[in-house]
PDB file of N, CA, C and O in Angstrom:
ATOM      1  N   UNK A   1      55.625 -61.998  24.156  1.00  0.00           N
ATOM      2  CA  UNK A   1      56.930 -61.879  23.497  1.00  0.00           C
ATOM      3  C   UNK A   1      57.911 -61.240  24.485  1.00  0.00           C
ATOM      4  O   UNK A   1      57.634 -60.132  24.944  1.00  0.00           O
ATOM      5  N   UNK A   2      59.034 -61.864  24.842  1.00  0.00           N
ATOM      6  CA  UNK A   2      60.111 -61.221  25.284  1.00  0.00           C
ATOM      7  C   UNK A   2      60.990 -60.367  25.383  1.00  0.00           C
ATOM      8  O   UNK A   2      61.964 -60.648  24.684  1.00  0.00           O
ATOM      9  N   UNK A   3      61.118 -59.139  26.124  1.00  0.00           N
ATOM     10  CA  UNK A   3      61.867 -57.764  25.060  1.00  0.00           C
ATOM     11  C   UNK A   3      63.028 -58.486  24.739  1.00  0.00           C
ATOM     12  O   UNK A   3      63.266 -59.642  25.088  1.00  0.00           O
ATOM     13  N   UNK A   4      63.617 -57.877  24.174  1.00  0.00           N
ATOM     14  CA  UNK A   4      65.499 -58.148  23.143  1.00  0.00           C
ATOM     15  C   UNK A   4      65.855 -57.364  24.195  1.00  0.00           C
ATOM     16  O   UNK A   4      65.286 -56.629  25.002  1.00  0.00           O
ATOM     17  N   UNK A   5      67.375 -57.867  23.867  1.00  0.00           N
ATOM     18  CA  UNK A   5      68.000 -57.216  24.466  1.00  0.00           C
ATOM     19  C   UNK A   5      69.157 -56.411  23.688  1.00  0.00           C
ATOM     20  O   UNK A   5      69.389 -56.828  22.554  1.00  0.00           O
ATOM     21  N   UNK A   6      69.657 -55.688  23.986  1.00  0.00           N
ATOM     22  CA  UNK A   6      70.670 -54.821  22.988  1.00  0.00           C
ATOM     23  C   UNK A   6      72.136 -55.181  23.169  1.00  0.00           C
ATOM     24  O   UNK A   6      72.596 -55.229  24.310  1.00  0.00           O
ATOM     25  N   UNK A   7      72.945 -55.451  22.043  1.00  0.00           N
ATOM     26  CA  UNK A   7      74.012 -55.651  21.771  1.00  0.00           C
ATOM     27  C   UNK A   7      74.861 -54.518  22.537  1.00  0.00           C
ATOM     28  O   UNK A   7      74.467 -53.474  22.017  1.00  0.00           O
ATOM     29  N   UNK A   8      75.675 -54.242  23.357  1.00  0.00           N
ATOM     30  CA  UNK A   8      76.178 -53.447  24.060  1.00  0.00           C
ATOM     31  C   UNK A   8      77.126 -52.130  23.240  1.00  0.00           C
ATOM     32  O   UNK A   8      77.041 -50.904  23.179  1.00  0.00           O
ATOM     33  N   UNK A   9      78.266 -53.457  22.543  1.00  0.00           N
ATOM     34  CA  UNK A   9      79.161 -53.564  22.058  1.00  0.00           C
ATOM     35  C   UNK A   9      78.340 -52.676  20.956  1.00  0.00           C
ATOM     36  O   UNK A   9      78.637 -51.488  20.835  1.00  0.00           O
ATOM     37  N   UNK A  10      77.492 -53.149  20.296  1.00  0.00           N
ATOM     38  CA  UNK A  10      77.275 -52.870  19.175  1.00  0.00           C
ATOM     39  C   UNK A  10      76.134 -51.498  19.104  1.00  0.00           C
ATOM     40  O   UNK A  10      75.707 -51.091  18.024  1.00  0.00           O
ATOM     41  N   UNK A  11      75.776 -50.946  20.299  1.00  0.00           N
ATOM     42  CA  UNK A  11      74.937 -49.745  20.514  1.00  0.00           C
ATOM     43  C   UNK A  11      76.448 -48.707  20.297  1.00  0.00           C
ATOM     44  O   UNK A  11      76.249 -47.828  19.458  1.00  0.00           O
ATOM     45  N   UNK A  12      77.410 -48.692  20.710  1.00  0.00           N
ATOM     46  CA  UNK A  12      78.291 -48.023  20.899  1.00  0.00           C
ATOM     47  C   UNK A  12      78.958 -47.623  19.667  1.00  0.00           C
ATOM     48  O   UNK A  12      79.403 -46.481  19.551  1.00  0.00           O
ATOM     49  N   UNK A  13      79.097 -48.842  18.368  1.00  0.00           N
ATOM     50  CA  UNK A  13      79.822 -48.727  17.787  1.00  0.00           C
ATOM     51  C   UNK A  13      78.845 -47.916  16.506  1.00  0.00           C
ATOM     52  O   UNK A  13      79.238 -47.139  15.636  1.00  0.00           O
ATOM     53  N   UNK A  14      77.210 -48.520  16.825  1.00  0.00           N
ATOM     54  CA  UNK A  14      75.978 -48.217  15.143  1.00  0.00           C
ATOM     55  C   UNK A  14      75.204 -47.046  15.763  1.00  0.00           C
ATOM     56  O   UNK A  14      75.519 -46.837  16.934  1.00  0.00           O
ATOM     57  N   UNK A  15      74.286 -46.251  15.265  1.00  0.00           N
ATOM     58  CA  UNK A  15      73.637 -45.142  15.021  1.00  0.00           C
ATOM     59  C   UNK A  15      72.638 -45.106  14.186  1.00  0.00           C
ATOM     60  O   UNK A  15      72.935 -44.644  13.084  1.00  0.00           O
ATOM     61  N   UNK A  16      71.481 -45.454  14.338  1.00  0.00           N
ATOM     62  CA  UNK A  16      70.392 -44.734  13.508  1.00  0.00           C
ATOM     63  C   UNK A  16      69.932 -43.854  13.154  1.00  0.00           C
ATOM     64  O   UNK A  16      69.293 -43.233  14.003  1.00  0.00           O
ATOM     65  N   UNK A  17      69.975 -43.228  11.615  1.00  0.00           N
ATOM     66  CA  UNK A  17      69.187 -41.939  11.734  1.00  0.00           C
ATOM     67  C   UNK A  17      67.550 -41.855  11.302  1.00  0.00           C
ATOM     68  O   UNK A  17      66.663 -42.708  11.317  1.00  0.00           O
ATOM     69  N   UNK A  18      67.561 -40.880  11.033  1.00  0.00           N
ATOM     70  CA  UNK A  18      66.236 -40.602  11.350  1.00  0.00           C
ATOM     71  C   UNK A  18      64.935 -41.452   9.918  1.00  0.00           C
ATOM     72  O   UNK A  18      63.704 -41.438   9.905  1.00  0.00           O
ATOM     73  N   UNK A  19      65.760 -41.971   9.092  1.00  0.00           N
ATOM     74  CA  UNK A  19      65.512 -42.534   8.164  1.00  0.00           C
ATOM     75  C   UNK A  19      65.732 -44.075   8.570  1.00  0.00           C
ATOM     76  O   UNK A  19      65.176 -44.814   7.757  1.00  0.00           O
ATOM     77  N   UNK A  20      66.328 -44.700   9.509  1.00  0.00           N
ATOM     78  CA  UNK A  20      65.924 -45.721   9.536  1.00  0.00           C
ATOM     79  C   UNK A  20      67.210 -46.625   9.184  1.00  0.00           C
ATOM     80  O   UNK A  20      67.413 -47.762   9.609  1.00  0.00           O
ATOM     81  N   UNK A  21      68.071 -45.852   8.283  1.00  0.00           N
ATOM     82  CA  UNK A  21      69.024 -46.395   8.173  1.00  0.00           C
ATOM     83  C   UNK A  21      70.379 -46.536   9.295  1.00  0.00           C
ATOM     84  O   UNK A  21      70.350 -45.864  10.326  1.00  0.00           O
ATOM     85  N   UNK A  22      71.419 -47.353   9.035  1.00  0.00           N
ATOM     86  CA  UNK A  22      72.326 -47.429  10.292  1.00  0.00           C
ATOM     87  C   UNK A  22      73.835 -46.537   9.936  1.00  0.00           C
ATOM     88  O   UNK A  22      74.456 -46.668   8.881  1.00  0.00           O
ATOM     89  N   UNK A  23      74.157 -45.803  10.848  1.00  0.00           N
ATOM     90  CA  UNK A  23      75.443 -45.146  10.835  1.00  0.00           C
ATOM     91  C   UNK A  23      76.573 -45.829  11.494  1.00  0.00           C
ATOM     92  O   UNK A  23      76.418 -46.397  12.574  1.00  0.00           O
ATOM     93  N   UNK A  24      77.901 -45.783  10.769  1.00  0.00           N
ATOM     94  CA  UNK A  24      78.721 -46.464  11.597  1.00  0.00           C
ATOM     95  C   UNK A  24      80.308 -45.803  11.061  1.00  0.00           C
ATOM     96  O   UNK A  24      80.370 -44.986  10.142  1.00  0.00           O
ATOM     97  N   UNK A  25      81.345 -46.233  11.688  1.00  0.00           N
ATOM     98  CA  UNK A  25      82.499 -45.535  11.801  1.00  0.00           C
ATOM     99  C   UNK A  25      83.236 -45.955  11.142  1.00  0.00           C
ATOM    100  O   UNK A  25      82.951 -47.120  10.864  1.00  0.00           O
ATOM    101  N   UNK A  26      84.528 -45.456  10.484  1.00  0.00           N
ATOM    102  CA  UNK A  26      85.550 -46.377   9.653  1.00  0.00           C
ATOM    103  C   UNK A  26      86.460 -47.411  10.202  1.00  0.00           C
ATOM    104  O   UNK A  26      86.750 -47.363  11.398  1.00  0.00           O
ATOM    105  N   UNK A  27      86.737 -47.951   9.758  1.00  0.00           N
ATOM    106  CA  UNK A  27      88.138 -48.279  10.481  1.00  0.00           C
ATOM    107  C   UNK A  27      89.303 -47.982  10.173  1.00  0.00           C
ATOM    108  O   UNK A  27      89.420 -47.663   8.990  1.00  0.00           O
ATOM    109  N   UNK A  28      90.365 -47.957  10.865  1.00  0.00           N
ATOM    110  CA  UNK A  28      91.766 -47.876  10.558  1.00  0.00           C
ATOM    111  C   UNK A  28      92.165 -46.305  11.080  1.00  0.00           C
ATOM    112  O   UNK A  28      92.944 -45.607  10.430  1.00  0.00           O
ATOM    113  N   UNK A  29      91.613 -45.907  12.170  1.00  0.00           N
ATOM    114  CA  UNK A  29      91.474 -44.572  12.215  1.00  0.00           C
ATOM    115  C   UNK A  29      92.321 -44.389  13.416  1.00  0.00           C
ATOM    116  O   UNK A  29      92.709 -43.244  13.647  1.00  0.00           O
ATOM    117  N   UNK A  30      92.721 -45.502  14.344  1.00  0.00           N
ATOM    118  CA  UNK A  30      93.420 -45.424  15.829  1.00  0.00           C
ATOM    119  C   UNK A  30      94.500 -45.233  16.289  1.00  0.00           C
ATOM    120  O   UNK A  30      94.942 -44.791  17.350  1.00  0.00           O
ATOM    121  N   UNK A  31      95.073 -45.785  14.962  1.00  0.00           N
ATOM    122  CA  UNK A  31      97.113 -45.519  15.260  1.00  0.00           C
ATOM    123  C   UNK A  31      97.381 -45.894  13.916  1.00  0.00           C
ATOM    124  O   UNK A  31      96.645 -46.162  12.966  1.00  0.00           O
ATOM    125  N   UNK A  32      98.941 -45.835  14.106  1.00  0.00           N
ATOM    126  CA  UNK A  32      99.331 -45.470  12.940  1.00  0.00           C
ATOM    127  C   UNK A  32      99.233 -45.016  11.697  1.00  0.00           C
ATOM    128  O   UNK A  32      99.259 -45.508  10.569  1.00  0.00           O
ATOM    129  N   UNK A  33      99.080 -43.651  12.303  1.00  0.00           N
ATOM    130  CA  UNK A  33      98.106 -42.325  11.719  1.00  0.00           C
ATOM    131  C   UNK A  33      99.366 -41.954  10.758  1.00  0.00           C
ATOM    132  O   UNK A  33      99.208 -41.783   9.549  1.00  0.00           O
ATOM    133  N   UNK A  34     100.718 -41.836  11.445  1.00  0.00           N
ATOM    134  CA  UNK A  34     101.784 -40.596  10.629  1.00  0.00           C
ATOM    135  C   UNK A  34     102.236 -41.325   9.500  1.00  0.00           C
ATOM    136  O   UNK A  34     103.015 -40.752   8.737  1.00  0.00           O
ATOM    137  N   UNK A  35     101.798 -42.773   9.201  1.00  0.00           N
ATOM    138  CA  UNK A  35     101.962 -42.917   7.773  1.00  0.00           C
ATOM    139  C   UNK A  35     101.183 -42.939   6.761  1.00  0.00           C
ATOM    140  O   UNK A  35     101.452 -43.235   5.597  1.00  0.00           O
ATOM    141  N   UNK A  36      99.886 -42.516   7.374  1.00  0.00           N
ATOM    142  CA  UNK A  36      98.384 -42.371   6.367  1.00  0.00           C
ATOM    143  C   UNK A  36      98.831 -41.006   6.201  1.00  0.00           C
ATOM    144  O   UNK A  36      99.609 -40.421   6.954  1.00  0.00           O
ATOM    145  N   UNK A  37      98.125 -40.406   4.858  1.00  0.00           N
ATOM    146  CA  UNK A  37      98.389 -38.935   3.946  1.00  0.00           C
ATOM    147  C   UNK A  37      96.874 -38.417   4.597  1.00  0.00           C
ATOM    148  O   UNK A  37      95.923 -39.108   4.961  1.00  0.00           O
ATOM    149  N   UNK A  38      97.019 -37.116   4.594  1.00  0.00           N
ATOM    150  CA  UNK A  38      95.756 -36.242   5.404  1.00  0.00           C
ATOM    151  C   UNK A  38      95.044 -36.334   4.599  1.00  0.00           C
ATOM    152  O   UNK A  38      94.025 -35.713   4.901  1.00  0.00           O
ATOM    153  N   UNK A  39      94.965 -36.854   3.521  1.00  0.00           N
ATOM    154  CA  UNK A  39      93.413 -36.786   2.469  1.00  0.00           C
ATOM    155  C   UNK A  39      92.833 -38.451   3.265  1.00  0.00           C
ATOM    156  O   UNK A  39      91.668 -38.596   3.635  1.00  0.00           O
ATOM    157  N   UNK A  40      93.600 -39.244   3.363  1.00  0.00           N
ATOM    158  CA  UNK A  40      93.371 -40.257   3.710  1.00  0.00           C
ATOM    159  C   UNK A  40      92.459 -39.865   5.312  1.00  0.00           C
ATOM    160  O   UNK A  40      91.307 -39.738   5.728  1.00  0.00           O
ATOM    161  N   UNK A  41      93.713 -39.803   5.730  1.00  0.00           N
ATOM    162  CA  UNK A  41      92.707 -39.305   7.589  1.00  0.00           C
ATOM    163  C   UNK A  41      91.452 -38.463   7.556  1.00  0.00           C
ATOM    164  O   UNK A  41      90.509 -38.714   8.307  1.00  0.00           O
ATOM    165  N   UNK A  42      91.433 -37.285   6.534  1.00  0.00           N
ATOM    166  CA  UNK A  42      90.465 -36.654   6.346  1.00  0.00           C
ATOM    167  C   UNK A  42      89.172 -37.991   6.028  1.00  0.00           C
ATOM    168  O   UNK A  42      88.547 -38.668   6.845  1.00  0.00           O
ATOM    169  N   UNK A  43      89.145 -37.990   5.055  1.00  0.00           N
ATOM    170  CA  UNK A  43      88.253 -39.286   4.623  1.00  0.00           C
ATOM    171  C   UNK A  43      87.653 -40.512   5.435  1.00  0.00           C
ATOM    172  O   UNK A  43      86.502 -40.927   5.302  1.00  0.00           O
ATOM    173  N   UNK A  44      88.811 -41.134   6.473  1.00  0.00           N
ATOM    174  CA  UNK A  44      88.339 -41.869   7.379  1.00  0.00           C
ATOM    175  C   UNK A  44      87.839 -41.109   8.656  1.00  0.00           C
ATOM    176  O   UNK A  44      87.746 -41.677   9.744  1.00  0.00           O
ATOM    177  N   UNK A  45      87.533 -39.834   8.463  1.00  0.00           N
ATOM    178  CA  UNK A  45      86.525 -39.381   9.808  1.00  0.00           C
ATOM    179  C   UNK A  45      85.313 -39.610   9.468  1.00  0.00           C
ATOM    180  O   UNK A  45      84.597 -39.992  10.393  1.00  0.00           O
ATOM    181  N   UNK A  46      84.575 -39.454   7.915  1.00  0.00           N
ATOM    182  CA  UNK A  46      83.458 -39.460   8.038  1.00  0.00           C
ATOM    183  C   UNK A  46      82.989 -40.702   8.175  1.00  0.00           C
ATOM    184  O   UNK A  46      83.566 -41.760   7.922  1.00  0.00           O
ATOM    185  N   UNK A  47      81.741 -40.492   8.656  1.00  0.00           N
ATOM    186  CA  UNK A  47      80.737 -41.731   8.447  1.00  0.00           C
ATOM    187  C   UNK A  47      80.010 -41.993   7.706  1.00  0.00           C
ATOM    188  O   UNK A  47      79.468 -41.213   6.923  1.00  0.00           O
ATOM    189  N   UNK A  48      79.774 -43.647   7.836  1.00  0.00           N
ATOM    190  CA  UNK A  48      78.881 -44.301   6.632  1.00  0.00           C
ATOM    191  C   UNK A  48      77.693 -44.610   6.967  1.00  0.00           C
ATOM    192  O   UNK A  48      77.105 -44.501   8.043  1.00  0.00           O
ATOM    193  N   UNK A  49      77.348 -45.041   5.874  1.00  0.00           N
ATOM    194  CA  UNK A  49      76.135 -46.105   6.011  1.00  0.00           C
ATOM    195  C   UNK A  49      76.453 -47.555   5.982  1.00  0.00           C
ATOM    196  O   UNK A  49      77.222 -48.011   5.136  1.00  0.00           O
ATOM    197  N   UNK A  50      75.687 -48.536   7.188  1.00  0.00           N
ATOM    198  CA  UNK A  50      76.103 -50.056   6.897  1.00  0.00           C
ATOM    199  C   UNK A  50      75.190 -50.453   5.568  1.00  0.00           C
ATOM    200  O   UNK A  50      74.024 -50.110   5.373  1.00  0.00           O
ATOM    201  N   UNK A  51      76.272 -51.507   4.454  1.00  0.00           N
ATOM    202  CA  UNK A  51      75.835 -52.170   3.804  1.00  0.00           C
ATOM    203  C   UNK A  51      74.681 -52.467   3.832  1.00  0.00           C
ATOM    204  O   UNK A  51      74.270 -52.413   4.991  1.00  0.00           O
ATOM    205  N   UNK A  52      73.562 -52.905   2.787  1.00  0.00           N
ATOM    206  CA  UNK A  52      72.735 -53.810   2.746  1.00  0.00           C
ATOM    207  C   UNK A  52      72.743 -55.187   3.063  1.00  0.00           C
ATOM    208  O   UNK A  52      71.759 -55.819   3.450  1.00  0.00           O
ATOM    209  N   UNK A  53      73.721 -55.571   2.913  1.00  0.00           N
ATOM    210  CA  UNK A  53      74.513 -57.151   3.494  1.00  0.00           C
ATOM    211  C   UNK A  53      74.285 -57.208   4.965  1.00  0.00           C
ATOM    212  O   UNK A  53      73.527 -57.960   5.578  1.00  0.00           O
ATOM    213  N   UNK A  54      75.091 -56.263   5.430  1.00  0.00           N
ATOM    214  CA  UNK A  54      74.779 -56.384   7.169  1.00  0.00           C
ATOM    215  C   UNK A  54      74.183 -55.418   8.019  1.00  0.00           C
ATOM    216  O   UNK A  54      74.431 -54.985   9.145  1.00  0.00           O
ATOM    217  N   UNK A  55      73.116 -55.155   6.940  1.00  0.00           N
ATOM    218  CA  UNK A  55      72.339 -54.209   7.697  1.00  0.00           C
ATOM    219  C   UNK A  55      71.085 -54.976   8.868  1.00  0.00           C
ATOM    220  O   UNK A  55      70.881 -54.657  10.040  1.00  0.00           O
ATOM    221  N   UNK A  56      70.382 -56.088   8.023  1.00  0.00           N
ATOM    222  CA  UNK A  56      69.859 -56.799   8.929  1.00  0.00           C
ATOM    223  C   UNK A  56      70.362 -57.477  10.460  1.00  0.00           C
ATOM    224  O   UNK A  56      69.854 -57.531  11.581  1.00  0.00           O
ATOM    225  N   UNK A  57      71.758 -57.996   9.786  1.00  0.00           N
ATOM    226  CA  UNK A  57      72.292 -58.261  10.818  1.00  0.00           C
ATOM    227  C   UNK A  57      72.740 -57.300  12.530  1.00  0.00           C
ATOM    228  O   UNK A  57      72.894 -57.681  13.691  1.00  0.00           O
ATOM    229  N   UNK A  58      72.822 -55.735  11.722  1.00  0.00           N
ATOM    230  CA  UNK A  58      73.202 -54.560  12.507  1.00  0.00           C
ATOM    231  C   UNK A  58      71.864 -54.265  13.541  1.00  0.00           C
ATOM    232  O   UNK A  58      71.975 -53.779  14.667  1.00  0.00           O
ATOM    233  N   UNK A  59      70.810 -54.597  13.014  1.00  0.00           N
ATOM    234  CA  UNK A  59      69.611 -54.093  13.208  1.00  0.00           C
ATOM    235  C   UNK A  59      69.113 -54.838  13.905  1.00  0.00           C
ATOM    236  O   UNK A  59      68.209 -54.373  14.599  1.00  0.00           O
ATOM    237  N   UNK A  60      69.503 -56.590  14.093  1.00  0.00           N
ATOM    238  CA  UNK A  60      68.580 -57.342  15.503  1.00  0.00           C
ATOM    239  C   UNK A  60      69.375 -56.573  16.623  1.00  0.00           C
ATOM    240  O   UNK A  60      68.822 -56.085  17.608  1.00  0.00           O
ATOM    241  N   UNK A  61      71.066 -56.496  16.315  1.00  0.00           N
ATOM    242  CA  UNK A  61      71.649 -56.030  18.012  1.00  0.00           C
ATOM    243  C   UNK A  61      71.128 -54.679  17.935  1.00  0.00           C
ATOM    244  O   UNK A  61      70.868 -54.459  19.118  1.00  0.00           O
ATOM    245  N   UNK A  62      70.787 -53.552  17.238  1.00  0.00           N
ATOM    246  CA  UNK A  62      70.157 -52.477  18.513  1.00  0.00           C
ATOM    247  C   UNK A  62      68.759 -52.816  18.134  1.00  0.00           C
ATOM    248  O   UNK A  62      68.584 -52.733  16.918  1.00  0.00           O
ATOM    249  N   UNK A  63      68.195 -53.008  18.502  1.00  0.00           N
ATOM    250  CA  UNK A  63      66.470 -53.414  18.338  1.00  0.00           C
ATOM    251  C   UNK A  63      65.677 -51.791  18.666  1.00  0.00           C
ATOM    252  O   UNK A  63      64.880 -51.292  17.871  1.00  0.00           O
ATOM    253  N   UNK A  64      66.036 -51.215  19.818  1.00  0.00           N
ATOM    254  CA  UNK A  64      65.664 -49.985  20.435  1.00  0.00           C
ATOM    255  C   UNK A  64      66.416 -48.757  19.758  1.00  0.00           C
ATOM    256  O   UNK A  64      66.352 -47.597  20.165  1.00  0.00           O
ATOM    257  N   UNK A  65      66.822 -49.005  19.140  1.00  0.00           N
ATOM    258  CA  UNK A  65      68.042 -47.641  18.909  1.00  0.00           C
ATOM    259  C   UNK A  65      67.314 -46.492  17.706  1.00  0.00           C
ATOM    260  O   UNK A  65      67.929 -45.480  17.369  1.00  0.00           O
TER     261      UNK A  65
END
């Protein structure tokens, strides 16, 4: 069997924790910040969990992660 190789793009952007599940970032967080309300900005710092939908999909690009 051939190793995989890892999604580059996508090591950078997902996170596994220790459970197996995948961590990932919000969007809308880069600019045009001064018309989002600070509960809003507050809120888009944390992180999630990817869907069940595209979790499989998240999970062939980091294979190693």
């Amino acid at each position: 069997m051939p190793k995989l190789k890892t999604h580059k793009g996508a090591a950078k952007r997902f996170s596994k924790t220790g459970t197996g599940k995948i961590k990932r970032g919000q969007t809308k967080t880069r600019h045009i910040l001064t018309s989002k309300l600070p509960k809003t900005k507050r809120k888009l710092g944390k992180t999630l969990i990817v869907s069940d939908a595209d979790h499989d999909k998240v999970a062939r690009m980091i294979p190693y992660a």
